[in-house]
C-alpha positions as CSV (number, residue, x, y, z in Angstrom):
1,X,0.0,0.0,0.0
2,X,1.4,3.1,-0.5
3,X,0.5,7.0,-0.7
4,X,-0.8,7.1,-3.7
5,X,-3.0,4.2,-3.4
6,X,-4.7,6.4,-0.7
7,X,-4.9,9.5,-2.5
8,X,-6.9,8.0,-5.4
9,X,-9.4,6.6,-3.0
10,X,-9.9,9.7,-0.8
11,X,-10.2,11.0,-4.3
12,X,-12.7,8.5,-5.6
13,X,-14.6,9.1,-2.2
14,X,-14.7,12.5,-2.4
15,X,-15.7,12.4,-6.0
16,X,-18.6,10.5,-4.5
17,X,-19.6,12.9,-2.1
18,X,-19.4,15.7,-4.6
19,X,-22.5,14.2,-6.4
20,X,-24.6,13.4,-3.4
21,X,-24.2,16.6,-1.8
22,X,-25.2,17.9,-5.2
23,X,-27.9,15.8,-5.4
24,X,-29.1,16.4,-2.0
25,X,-29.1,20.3,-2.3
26,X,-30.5,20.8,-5.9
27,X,-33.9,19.1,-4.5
28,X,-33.9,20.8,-1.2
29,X,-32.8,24.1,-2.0
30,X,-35.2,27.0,-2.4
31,X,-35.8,27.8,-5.6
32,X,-37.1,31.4,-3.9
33,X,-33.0,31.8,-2.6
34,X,-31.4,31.1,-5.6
35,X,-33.6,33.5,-7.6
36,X,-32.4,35.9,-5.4
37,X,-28.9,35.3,-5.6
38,X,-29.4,35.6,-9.3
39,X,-31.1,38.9,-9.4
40,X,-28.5,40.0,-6.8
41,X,-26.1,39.1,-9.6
42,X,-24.3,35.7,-8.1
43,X,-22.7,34.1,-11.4
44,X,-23.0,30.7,-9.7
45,X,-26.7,31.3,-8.8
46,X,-27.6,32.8,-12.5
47,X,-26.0,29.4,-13.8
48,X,-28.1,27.0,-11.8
49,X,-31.9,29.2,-11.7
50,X,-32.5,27.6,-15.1
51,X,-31.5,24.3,-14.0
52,X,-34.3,24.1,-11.0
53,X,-36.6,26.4,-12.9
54,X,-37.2,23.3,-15.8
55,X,-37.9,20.2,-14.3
56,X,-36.6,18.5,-17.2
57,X,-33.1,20.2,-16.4
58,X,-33.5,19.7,-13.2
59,X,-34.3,15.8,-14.0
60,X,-30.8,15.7,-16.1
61,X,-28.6,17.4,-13.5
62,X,-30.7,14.7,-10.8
63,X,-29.5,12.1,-12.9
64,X,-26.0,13.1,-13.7
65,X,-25.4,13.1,-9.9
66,X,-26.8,9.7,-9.7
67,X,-24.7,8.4,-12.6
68,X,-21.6,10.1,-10.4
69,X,-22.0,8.2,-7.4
70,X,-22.3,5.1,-9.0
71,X,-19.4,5.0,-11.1
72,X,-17.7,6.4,-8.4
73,X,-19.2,3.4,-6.0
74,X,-17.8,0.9,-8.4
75,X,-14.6,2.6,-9.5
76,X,-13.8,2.4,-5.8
77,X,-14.5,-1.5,-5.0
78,X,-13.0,-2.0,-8.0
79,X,-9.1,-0.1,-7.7
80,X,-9.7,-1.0,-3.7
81,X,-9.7,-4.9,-4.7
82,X,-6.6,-4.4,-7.3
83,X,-4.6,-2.6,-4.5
84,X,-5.6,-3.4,-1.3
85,X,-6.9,-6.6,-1.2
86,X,-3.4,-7.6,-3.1
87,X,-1.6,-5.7,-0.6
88,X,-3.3,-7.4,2.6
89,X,-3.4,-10.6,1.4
90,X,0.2,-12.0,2.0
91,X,-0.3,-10.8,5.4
92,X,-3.6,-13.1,6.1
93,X,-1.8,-15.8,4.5
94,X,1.6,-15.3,7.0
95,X,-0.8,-14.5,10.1
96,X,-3.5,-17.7,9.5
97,X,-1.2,-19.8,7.6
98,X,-3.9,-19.9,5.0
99,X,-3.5,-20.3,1.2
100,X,-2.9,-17.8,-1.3
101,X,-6.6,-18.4,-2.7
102,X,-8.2,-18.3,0.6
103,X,-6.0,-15.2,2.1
104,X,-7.4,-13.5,-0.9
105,X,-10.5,-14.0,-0.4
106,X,-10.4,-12.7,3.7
107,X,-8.3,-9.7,2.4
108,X,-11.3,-8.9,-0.8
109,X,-13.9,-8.8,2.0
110,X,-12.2,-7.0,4.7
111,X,-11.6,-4.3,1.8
112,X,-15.0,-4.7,0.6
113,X,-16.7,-4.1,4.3
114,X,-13.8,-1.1,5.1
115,X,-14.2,0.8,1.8
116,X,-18.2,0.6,1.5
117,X,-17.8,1.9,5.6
118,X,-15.5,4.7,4.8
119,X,-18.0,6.0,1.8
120,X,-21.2,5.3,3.6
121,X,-19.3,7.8,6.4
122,X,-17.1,10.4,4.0
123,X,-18.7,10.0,0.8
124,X,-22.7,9.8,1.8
125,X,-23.6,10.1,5.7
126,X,-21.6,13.8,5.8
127,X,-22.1,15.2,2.2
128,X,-25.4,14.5,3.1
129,X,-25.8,16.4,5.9
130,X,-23.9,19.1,4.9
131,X,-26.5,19.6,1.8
132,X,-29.6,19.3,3.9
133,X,-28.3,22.2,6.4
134,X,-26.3,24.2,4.0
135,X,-28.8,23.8,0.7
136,X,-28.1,27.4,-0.7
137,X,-24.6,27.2,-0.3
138,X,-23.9,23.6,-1.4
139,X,-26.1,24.2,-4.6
140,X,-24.0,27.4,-5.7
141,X,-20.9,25.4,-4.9
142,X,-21.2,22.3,-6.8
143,X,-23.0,23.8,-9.8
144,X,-19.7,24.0,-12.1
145,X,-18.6,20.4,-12.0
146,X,-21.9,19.5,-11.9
147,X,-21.9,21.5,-15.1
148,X,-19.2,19.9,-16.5
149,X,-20.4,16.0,-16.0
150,X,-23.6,16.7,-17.6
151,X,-21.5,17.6,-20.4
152,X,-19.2,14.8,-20.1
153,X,-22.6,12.1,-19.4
154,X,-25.0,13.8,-21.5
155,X,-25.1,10.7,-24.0
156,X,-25.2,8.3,-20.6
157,X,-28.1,10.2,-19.3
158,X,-29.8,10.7,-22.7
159,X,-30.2,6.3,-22.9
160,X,-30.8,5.6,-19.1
161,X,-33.5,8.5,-19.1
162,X,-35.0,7.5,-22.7
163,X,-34.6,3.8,-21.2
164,X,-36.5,4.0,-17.8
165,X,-39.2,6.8,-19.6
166,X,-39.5,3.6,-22.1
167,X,-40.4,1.0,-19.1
168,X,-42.4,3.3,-17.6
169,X,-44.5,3.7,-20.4
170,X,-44.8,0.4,-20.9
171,X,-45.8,-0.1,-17.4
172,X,-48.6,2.6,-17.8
173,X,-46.9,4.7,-15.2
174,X,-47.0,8.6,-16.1
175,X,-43.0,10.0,-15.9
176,X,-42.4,12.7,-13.6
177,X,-39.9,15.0,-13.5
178,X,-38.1,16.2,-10.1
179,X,-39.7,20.2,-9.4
180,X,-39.6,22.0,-6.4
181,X,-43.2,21.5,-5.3
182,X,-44.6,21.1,-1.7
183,X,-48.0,19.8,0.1
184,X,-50.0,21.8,2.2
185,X,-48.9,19.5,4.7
186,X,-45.5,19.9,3.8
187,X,-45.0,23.4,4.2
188,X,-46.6,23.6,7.6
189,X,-44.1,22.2,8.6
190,X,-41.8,24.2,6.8
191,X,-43.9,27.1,8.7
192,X,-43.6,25.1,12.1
193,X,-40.3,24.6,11.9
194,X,-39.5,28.4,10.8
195,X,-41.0,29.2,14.2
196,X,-39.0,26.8,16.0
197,X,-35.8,28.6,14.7
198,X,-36.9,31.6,15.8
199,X,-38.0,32.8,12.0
200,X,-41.5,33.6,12.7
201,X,-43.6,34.9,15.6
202,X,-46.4,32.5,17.6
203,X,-49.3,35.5,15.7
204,X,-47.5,34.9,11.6
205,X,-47.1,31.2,12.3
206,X,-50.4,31.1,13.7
207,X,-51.7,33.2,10.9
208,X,-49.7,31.2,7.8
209,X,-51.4,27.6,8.8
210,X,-54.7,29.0,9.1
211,X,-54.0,30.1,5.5
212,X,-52.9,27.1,4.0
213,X,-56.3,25.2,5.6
214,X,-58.2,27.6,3.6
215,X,-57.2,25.1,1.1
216,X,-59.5,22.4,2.6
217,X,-61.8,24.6,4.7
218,X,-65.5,24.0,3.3
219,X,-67.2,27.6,3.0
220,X,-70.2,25.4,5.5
221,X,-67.6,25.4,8.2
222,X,-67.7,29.4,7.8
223,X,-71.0,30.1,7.0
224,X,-74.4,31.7,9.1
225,X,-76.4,29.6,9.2
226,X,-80.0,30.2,7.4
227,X,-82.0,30.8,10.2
228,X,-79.4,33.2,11.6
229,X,-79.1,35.8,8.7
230,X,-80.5,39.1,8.8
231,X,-82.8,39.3,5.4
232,X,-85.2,41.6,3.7
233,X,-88.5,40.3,2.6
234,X,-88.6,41.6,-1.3
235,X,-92.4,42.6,-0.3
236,X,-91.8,45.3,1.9
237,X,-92.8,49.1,1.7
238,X,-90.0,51.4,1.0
239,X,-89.6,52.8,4.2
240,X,-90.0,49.5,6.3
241,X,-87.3,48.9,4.0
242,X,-85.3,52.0,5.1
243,X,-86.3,51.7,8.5
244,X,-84.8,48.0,8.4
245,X,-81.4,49.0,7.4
246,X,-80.4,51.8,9.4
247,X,-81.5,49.7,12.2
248,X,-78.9,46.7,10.5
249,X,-75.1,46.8,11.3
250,X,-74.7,45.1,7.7
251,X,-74.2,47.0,4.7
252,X,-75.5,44.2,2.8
253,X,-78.8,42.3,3.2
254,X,-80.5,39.1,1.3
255,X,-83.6,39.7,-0.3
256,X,-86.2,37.1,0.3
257,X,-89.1,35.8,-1.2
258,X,-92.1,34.4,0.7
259,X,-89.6,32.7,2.8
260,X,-85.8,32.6,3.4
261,X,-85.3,29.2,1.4
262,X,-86.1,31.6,-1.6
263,X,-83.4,34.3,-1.7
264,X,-83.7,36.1,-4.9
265,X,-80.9,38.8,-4.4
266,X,-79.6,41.4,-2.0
267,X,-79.7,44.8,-1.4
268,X,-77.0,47.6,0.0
269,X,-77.6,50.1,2.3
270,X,-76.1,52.7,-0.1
271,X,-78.8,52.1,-3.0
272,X,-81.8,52.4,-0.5
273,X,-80.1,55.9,0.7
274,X,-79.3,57.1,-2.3
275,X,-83.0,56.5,-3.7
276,X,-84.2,58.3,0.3
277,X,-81.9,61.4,-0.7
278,X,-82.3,62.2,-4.6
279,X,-85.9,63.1,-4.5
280,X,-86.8,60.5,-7.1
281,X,-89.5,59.2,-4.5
282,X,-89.3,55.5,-3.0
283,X,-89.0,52.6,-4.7
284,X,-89.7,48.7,-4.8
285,X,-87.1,46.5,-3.1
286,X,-86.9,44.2,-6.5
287,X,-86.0,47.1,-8.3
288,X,-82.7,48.1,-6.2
289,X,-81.4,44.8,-5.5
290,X,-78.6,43.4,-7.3
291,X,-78.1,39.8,-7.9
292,X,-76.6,37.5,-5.4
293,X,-73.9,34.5,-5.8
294,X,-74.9,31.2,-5.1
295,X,-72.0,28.7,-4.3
296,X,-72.1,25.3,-2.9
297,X,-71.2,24.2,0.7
298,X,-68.4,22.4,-0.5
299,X,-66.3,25.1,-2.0
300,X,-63.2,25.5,0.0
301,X,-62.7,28.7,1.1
302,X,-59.3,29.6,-1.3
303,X,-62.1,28.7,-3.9
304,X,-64.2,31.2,-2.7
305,X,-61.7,33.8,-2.2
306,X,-60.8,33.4,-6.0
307,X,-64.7,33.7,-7.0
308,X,-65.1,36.8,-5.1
309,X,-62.5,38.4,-6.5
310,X,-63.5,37.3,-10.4
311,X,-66.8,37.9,-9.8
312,X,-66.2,41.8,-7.2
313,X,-68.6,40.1,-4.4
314,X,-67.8,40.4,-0.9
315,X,-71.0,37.9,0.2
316,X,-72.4,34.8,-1.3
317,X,-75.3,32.5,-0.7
318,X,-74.6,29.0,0.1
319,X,-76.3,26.3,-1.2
320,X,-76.6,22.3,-0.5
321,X,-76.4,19.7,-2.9
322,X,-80.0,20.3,-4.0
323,X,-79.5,23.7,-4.8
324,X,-81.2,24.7,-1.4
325,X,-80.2,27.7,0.3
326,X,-78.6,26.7,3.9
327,X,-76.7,29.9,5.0
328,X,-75.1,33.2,4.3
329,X,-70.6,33.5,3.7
330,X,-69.0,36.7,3.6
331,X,-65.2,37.8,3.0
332,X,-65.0,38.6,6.1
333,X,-66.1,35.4,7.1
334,X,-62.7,34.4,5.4
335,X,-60.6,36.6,6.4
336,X,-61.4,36.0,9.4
337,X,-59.6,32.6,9.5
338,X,-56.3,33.8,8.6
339,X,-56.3,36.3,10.9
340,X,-58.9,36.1,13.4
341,X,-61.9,38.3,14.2
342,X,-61.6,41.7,12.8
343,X,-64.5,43.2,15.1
344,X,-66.6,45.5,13.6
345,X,-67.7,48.4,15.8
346,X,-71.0,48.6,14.4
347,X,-72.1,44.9,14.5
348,X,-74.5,44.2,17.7
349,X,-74.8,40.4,17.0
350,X,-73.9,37.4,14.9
351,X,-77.4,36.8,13.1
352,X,-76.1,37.9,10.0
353,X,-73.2,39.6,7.6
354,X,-72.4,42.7,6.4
């Protein structure tokens, strides 16, 4: 054995570690970071945003690292058994008095079991680590020579990805690429753990999870109920009508019809007002109410959200799966969730929304 038998496999080792921490930070990094180490004007960065920003890219430079570490891997076993193994096994052979073939063998296995040690330690367990804690910076830092083996393997990768898209094809299994998406779930507790470092305050964390439930949150869970809302019967005078909603806290009031199962629209304080205050003389309720939005009680509330905005409504009716009405959802009702009750100095009780 001698110094330059070591050298190549430290070499070989950290050839291997190169290409997991690569691995290892390209999917964990934040694809947020590096786009602002790129706009800062980092060279490094500006060379790897494209990379994570196609996941086809990002899918070549996954498998170049992959490619790495296993040539490395068998590069490794391969030079340690030529060198090595030969080395240590004329000293099995004087020590157990075993034959050449046998001394061999002991000396191949106790290479085998030290080497795959010594990479599972130098050239996996720490690279590893150090990508998972340091993402940004490992990312930025093997970028070049990642570079340059997609270059050098860009044939390699071009069959084994064209092969294994082949067999999944044939298997009927759709091929996905490796993107910097994450769950709901996932990214509360990214959120959670943000707190835990000290990151985010108990009120933002508190405030970010109850934004990513809006996600799942059905508008029924957020909803007055029917009998609870504070409504308008389309049949009354003008100035009942008046009298009724300077009385109301709400700004906004269903219309009704007969009954409240039969909502027909809604009508806003500032049309009945402006009709008491033109001198145009009072007029019928169905003629200032505007229409109202229906939505079913399973629409989740980011759903909602996105309708309102589309549609410039700040209240809809809910309805059940028979197209009955069943209660009354407001924005407020939403924004409320994500960041608690507003209050609303004017509002004397909870039988409605305004």
């Amino acid at each position: 054995m001698t110094l330059f038998t070591w050298v190549v496999i430290l070499l070989l080792i950290s050839i291997n570690a190169l290409y997991v921490a690569a691995e290892f930070a390209a999917v964990g990094v934040r694809h947020s970071r590096i786009r602002q180490r790129a706009d800062e004007g980092n060279v490094l960065a500006i060379r790897l945003l494209p990379i994570l920003s196609d996941p086809r890219k990002l899918d070549r430079y996954i498998a170049a690292c992959q490619i790495g570490i296993t040539i490395s891997s068998l590069v490794l076993g391969a030079y340690g058994q030529a060198t090595l193994a030969r080395s240590l096994a004329p000293v099995f052979a004087q020590l157990g008095g075993l034959q050449d073939v046998a001394a061999h063998s002991i000396a191949a296995a106790v290479v085998l079991i030290g080497l795959t040690v010594l990479q599972m330690i130098l050239g996996e367990l720490v690279p590893k680590s150090v990508a998972l804690q340091y993402p940004t910076q490992t990312a930025l830092y093997t970028v070049l020579p990642m570079q340059w083996s997609l270059r050098a393997l860009s044939w390699f990768i071009a069959v084994l990805n064209g092969s294994g898209l082949a067999i999944l094809k044939l298997l009927g299994v759709r091929a996905a690429g490796h993107r910097h998406i994450h769950s709901p779930e996932e990214i509360d507790l990214l959120i959670a753990e943000s707190r835990a470092g000290g990151l985010l305050e108990p009120a933002e964390h508190q405030r970010l999870s109850r934004a990513l439930k809006l996600a799942v949150r059905p508008v029924k869970e957020l909803m007055v109920p029917l009998p609870r809302v504070d409504a308008v019967d389309i049949s009354l005078p003008f100035d009942d009508v008046l009298r009724r909603v300077t009385e109301s806290p709400y700004t906004r009031l269903p219309v009704y019809r007969t009954s409240l199962n039969q909502i027909v629209g809604l009508i806003h304080t500032k049309d009945i007002v402006v009709r008491s205050l033109d001198g145009t003389g009072p007029g019928s309720v169905e003629r200032l109410m505007r229409p109202v939005l229906t939505v079913p009680s399973t629409m989740t509330a980011d759903q909602l959200l996105g309708l309102m905005r589309e549609r410039h409504r700040q209240q809809a009716i809910v309805v059940d799966e028979r197209g009955g009405p069943v209660g009354l959802v407001t924005l407020n009702d939403v924004l409320g969730e994500v960041i608690g009750d507003m209050g609303d100095e004017f509002k004397k009780g909870e039988a409605g929304r305004g």
